[in-house]
TORDO-158388 format. One record per residue (C-alpha): x, y, z; residue number from 1; residue in one letter. Coordinates in pm, 1 decimal. Layout:
residues N
<c1=X; c2=Y; c3=Z; num=NUM; residu=A> $
...
***
This chain:
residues 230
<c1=4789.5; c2=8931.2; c3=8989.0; num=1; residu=X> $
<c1=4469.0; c2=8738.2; c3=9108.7; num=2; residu=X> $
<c1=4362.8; c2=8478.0; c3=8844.8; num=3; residu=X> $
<c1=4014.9; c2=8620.2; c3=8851.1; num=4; residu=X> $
<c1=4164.3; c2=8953.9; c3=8713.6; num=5; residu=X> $
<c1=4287.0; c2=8822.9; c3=8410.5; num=6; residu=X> $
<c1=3930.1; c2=8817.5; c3=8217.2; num=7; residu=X> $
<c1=3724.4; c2=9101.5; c3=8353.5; num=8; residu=X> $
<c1=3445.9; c2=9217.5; c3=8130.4; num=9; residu=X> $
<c1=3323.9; c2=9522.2; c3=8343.6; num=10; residu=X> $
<c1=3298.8; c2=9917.4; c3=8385.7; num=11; residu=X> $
<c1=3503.8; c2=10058.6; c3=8618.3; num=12; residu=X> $
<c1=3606.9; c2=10428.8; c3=8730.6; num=13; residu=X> $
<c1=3943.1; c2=10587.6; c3=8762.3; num=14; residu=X> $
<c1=4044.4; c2=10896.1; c3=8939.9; num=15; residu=X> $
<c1=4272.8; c2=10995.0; c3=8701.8; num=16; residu=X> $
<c1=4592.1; c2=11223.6; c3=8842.7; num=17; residu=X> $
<c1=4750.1; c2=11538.4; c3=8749.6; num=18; residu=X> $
<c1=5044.9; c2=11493.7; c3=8474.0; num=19; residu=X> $
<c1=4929.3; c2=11195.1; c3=8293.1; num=20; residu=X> $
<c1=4729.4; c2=11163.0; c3=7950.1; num=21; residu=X> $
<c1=4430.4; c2=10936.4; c3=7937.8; num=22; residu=X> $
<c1=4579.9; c2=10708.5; c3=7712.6; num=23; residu=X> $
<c1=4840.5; c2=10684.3; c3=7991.8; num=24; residu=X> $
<c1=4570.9; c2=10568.3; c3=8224.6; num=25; residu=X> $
<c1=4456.8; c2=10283.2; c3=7956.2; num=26; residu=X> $
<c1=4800.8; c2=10182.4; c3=7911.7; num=27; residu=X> $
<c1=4877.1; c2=10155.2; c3=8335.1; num=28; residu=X> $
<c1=4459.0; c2=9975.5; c3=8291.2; num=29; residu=X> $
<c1=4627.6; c2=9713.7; c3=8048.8; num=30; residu=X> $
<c1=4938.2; c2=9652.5; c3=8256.9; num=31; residu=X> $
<c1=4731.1; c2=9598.7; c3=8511.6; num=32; residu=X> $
<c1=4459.4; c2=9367.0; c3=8440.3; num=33; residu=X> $
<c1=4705.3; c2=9207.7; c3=8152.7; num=34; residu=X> $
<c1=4407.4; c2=9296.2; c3=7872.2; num=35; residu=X> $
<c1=4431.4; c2=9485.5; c3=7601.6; num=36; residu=X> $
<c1=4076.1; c2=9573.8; c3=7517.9; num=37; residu=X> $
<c1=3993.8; c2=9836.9; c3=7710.3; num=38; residu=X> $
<c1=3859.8; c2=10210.2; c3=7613.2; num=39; residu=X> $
<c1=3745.7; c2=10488.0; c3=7805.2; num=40; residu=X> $
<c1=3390.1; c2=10706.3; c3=7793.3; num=41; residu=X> $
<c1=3588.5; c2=11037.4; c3=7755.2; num=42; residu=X> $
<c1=3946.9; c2=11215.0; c3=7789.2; num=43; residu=X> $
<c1=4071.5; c2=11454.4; c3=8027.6; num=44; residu=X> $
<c1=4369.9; c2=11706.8; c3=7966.3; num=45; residu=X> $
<c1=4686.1; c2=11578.2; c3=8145.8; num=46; residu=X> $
<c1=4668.2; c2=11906.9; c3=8356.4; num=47; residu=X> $
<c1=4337.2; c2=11763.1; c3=8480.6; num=48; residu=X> $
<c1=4245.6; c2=11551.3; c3=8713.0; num=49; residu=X> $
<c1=3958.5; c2=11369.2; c3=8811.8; num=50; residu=X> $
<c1=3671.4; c2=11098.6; c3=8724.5; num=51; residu=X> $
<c1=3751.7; c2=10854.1; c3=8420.4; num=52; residu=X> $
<c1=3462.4; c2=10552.6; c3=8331.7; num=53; residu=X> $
<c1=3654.0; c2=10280.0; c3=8141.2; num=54; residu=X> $
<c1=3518.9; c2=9937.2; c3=7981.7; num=55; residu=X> $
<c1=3762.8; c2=9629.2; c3=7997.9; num=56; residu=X> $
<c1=3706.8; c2=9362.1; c3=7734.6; num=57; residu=X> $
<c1=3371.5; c2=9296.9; c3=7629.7; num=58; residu=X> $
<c1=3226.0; c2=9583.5; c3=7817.2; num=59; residu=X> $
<c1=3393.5; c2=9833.4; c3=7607.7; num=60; residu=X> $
<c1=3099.3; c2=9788.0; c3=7432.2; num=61; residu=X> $
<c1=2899.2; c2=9946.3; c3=7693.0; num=62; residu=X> $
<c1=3069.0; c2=10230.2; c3=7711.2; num=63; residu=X> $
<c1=2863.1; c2=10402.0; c3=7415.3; num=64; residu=X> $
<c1=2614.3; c2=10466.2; c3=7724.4; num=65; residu=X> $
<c1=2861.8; c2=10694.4; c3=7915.8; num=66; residu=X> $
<c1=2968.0; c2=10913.2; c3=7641.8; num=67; residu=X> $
<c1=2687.3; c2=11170.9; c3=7621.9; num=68; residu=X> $
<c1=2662.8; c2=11219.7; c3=8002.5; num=69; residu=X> $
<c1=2671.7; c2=11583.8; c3=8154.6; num=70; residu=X> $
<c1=2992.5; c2=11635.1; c3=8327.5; num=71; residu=X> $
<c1=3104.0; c2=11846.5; c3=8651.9; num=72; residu=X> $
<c1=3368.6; c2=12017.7; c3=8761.4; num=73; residu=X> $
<c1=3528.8; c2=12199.8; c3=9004.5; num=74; residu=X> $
<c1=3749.8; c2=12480.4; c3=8850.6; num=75; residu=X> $
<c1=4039.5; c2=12689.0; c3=8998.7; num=76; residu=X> $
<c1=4022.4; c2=13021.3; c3=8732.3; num=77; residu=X> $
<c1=4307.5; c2=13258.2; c3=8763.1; num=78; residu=X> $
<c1=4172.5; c2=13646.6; c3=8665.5; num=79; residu=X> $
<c1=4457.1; c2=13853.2; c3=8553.2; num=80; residu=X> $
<c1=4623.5; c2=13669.0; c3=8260.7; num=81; residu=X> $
<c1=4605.4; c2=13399.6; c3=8029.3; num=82; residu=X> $
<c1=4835.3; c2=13158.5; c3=7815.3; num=83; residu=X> $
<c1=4817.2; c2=13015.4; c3=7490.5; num=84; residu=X> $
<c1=4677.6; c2=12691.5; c3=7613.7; num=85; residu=X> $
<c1=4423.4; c2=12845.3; c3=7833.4; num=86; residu=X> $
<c1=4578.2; c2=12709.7; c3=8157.5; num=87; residu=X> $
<c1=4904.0; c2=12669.7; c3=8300.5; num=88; residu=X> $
<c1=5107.9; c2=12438.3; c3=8070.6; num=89; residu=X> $
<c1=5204.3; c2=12744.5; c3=7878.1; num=90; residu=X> $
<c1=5323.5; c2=13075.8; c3=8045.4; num=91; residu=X> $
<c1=5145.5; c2=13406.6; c3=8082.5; num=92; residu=X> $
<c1=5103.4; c2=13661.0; c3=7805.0; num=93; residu=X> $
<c1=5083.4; c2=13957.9; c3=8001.0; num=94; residu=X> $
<c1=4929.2; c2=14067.3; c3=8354.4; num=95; residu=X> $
<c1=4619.9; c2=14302.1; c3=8381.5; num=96; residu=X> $
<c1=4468.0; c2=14495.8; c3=8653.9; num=97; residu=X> $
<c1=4239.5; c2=14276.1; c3=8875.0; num=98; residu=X> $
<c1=4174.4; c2=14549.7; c3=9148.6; num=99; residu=X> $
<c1=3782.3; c2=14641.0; c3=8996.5; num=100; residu=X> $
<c1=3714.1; c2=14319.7; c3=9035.7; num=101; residu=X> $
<c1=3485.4; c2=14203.4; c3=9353.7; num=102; residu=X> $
<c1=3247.5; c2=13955.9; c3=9454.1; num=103; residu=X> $
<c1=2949.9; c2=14108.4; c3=9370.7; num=104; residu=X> $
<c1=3085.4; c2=14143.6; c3=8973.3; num=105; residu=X> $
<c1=3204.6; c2=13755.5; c3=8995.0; num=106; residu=X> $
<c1=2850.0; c2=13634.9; c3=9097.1; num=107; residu=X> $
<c1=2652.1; c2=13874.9; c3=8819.4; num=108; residu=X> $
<c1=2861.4; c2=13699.2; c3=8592.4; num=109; residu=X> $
<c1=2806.8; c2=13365.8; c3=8737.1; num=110; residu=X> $
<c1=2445.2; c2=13410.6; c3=8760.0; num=111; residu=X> $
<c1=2449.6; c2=13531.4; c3=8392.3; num=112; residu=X> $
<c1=2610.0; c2=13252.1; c3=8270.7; num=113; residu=X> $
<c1=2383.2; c2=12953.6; c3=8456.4; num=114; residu=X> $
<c1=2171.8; c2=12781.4; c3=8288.5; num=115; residu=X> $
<c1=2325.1; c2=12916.9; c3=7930.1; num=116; residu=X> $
<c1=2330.6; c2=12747.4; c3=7589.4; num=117; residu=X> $
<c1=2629.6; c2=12977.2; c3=7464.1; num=118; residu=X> $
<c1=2874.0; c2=12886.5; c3=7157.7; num=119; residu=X> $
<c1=3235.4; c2=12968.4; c3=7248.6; num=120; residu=X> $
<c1=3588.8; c2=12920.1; c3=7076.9; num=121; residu=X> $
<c1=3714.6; c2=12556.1; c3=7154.0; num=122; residu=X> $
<c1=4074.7; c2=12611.6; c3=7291.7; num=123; residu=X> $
<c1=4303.7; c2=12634.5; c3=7021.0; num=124; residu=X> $
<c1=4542.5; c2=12367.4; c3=7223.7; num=125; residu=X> $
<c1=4283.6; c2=12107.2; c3=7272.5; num=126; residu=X> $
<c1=4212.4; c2=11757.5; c3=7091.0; num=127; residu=X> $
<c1=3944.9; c2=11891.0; c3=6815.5; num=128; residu=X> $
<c1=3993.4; c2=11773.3; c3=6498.3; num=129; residu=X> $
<c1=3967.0; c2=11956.8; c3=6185.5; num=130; residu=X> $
<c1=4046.5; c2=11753.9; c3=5891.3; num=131; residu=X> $
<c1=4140.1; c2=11438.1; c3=6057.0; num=132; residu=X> $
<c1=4405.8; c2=11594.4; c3=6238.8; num=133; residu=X> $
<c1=4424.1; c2=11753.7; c3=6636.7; num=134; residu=X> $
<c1=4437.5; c2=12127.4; c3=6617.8; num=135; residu=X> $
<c1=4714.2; c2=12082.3; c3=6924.1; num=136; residu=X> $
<c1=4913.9; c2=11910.3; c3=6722.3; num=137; residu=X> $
<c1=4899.1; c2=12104.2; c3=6437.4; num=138; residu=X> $
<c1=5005.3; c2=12412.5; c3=6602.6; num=139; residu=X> $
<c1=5251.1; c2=12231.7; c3=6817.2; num=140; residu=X> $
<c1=5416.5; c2=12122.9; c3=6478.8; num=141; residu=X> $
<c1=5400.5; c2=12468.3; c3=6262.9; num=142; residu=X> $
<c1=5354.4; c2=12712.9; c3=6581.4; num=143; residu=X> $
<c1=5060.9; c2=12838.6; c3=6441.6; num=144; residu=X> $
<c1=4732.5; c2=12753.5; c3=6262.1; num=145; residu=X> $
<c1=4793.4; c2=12930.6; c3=5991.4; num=146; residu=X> $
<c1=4468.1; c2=12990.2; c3=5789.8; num=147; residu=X> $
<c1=4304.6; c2=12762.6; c3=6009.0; num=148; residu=X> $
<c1=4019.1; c2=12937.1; c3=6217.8; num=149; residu=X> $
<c1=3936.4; c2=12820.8; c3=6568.3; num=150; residu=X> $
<c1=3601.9; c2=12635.5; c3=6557.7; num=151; residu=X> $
<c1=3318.6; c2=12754.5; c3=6786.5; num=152; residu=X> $
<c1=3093.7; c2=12494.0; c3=6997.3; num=153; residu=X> $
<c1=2759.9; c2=12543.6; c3=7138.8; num=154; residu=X> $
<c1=2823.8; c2=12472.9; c3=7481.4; num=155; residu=X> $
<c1=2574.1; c2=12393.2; c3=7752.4; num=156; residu=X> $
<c1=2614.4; c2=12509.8; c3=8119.6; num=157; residu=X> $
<c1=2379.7; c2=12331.9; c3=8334.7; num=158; residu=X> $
<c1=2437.4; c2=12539.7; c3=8577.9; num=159; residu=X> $
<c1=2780.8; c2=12774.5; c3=8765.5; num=160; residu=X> $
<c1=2792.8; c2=12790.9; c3=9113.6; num=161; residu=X> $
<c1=3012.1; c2=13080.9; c3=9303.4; num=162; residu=X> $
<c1=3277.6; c2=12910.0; c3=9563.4; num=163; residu=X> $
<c1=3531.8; c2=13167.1; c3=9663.1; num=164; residu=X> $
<c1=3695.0; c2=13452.4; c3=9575.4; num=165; residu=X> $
<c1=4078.4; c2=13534.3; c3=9679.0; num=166; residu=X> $
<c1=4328.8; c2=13780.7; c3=9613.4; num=167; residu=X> $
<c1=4651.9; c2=13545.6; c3=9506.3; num=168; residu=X> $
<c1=5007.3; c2=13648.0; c3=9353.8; num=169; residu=X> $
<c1=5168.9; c2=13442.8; c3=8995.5; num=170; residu=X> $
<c1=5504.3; c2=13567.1; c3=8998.9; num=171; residu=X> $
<c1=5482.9; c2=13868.8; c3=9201.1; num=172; residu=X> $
<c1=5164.9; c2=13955.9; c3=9015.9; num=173; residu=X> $
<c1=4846.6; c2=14016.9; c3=9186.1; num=174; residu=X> $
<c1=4563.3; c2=13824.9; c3=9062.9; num=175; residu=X> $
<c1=4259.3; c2=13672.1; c3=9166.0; num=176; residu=X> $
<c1=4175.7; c2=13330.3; c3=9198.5; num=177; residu=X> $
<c1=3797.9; c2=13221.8; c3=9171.7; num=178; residu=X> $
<c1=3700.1; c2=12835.9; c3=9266.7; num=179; residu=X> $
<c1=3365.7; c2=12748.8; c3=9099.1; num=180; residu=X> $
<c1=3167.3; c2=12454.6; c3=9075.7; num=181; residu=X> $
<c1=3021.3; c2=12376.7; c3=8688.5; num=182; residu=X> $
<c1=2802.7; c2=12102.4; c3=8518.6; num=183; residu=X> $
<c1=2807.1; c2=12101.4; c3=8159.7; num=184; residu=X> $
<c1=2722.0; c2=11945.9; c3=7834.5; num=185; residu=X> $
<c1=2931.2; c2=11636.2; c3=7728.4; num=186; residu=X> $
<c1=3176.8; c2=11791.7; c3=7495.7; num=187; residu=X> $
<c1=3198.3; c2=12112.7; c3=7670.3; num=188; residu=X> $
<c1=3577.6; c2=12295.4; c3=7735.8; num=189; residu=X> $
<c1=3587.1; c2=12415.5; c3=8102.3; num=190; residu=X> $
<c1=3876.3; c2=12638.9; c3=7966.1; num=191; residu=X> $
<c1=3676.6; c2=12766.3; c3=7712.4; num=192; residu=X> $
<c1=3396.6; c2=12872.4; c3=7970.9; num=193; residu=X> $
<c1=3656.6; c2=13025.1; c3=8205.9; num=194; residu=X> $
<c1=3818.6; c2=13225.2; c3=7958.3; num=195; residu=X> $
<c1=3429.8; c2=13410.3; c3=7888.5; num=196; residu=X> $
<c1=3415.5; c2=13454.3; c3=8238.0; num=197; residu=X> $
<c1=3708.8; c2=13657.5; c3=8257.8; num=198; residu=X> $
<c1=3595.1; c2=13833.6; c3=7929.6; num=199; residu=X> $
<c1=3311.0; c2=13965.7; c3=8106.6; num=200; residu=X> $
<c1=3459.9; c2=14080.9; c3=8399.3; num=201; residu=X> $
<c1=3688.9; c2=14297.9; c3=8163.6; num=202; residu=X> $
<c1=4005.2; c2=14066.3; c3=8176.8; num=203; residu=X> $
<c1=4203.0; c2=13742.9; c3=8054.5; num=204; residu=X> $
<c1=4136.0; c2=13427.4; c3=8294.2; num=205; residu=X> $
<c1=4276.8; c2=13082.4; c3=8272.8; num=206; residu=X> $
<c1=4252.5; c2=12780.9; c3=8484.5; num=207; residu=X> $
<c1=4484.8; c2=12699.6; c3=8713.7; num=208; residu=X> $
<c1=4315.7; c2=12396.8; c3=8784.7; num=209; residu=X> $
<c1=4039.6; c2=12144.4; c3=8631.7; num=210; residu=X> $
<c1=3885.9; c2=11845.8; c3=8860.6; num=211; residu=X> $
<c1=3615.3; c2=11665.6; c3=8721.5; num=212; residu=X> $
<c1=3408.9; c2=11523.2; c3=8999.4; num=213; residu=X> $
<c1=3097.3; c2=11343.8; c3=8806.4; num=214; residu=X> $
<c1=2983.9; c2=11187.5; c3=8515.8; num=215; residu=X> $
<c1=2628.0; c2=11239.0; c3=8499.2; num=216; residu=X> $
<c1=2498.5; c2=11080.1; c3=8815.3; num=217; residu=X> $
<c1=2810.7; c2=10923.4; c3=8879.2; num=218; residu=X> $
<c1=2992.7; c2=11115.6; c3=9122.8; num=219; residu=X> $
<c1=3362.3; c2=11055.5; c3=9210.5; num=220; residu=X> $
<c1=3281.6; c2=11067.0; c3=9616.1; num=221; residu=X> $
<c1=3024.1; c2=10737.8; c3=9552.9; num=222; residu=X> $
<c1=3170.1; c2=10523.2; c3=9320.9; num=223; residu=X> $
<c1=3445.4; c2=10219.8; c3=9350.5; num=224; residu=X> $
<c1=3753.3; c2=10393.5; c3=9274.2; num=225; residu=X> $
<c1=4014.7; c2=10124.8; c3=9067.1; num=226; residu=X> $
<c1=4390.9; c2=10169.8; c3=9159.9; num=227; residu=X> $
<c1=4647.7; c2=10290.2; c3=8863.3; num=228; residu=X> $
<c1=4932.5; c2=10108.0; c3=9063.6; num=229; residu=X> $
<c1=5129.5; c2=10453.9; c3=8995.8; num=230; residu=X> $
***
């Protein structure tokens, strides 16, 4: 390691893989720059990739500024099915009829939804807290909730722009798979919005994927990227 690594007091950005939690990424940060004051501006599920600010040292501090910031994303949603976890850690309930389903009915929906203050169920597997404790882990420890209803959130969509449309198979199932583009309100669950989606076109949906390509105007094609050493 460089000497001038050792005491870095900076923000920096992380393009943060597939398979790996975000504390995972400050704990690789901390190997890294041998510090152990460093935070980040905002998680990511480990099925998602994509664009993580982080403060080292004294600049954690900073990092107060990043937290509210819209967020974008580009979204793989699977129409036909959905899991308990609203994406593809979990495996499918059951498989519905996608053959109604077209273009045209994608992009009313699309439209609909754009520009939308709308207040949706936060995913019931998702880091939420109710009473101190993350509804994931409490239904990872009992199996269910119990008497504990799924908060809603009043989500923001900036706006939902239409990307493609295909005809796919999950396990000898047909499906279809819809790519969108989506910037939202901090705090916002891009499973949450692609489970209404599917609602209104009459099915279950789930995302097979989750990239998050900006944070506010910080977009993950135009800033320095910093290495995980994975």
């Amino acid at each position: 390691m460089h000497i001038e690594e050792k005491n870095l007091d900076k923000i920096i950005f992380v393009d943060k893989p597939v398979g790996i939690t975000s504390f995972d990424v400050i704990t690789m940060l901390r190997k890294k720059f041998c510090i152990k004051k460093i935070g980040h501006a905002g998680t990511l599920d480990p099925l998602a990739s994509g664009l993580m600010i982080c403060g080292i040292g004294k600049a954690t501090k900073k990092l107060i500024n990043y937290v509210g910031l819209d967020k974008t994303y580009l979204t793989e949603i699977i129409l036909g099915f959905t899991t308990p976890t609203l994406d593809l850690e979990m495996k499918p309930k059951e498989f519905q009829t996608v053959d109604h389903i077209n273009q045209e009915k994608v992009k009313k929906v699309i439209d609909d939804l754009s520009g939308c203050d709308i207040e949706l169920e936060v995913p019931a597997y998702s880091a939420k807290r109710i009473n101190g404790r993350k509804l994931c882990n409490i239904i990872r420890k009992s199996g269910s909730l119990g008497e504990i209803s799924i908060p809603k959130k009043l989500m923001h969509i900036r706006y939902l722009k239409f990307i493609s449309l295909k005809d796919d198979f999950f396990e000898d199932h047909s499906i279809k798979l819809l790519s969108v583009e989506m910037k939202v309100s901090s705090g916002s669950y891009v499973r949450s919005i692609a489970s209404e989606i599917g609602h209104r076109l009459g099915v279950d949906a789930c995302c097979k994927s989750i990239r998050r390509i900006a944070i506010g105007e910080y977009d993950i094609n135009n800033v320095p990227l910093t290495s995980l050493n994975i």
